[in-house]
C-alpha positions as CSV (number, residue, x, y, z in Angstrom):
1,X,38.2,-29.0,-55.8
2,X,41.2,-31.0,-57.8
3,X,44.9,-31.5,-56.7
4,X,45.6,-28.0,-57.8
5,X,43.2,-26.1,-56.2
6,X,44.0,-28.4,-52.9
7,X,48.1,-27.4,-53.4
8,X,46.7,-23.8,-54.1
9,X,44.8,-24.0,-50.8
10,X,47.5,-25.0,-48.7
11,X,49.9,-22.8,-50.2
12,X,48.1,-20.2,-48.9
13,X,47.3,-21.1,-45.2
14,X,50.3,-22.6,-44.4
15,X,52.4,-19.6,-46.0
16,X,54.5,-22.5,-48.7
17,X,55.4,-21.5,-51.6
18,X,53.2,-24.1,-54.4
19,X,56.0,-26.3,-55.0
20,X,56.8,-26.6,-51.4
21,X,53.1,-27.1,-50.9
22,X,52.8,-29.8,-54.3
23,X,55.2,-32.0,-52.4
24,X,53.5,-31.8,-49.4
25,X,50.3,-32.6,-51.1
26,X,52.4,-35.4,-53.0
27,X,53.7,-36.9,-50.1
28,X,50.4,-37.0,-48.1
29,X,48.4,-38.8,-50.6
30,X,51.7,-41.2,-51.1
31,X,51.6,-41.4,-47.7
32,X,48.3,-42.9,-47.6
33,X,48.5,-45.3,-50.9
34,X,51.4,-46.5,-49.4
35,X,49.9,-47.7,-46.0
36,X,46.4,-49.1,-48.1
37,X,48.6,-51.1,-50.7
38,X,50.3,-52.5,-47.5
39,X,46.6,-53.6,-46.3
40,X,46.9,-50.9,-43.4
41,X,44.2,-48.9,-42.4
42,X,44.8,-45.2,-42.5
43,X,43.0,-42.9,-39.3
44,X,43.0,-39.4,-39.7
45,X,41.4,-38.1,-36.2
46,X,38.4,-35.5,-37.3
47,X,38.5,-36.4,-40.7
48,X,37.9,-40.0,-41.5
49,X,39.0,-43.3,-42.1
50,X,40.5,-45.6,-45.1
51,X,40.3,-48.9,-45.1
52,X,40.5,-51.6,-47.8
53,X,37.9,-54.2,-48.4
54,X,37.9,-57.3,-49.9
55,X,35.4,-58.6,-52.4
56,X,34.4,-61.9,-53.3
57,X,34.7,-64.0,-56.1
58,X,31.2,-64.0,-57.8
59,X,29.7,-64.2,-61.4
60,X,28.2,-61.3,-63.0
61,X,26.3,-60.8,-66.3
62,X,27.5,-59.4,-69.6
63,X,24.3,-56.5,-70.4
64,X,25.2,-56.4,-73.8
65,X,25.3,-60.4,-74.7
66,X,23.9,-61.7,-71.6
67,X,27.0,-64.5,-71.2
68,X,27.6,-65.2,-67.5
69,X,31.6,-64.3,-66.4
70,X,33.5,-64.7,-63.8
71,X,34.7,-61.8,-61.8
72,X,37.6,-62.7,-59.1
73,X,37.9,-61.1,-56.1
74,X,39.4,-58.0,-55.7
75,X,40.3,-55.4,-53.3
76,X,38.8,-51.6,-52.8
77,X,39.1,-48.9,-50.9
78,X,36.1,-47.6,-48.2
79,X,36.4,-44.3,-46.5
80,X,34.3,-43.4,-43.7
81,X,33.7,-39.3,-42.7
82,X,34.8,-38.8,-38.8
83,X,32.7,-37.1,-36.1
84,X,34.1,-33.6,-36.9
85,X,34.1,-33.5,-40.8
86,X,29.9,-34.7,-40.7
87,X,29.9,-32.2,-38.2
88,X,31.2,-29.4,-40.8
89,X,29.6,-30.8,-44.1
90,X,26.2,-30.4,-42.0
């Protein structure tokens, strides 16, 4: 499923028209990327959690020449499945 199919989707159960339901769908997702670039964690009960991680400083190797750089640290994004969405994937 992409974005469209997802505004498409909630179009139809919630009885939105699709641009009504596109800025729902907009706002949602800016929603969360909002509260994970503010290094919140974002809990959606039955669904699952975001959370962002931080990664080390550590050296990696070039496959191609084999020179060893130096990657900095960084900052990702986890997402752990709640209790009702294993449930329903299962």
């Amino acid at each position: 499923m992409n974005k469209t199919d997802l505004v498409n989707t909630v179009a139809a159960e919630s009885g939105l028209s699709k641009s009504d339901a596109a800025k729902a769908v907009d706002a949602v997702i800016g929603g969360i990327s909002g509260a994970l670039a503010d290094g919140e964690s974002v809990s959606l009960v039955g669904f699952g959690s975001f959370v962002v991680s931080e990664r080390a400083a550590r050296t990696a190797r070039n496959p191609r020449t084999g020179e060893t750089i130096n990657v900095g640290p960084s900052k990702g994004v986890r997402f752990k499945a709640g209790k009702a969405l294993k449930a329903a994937v299962n």
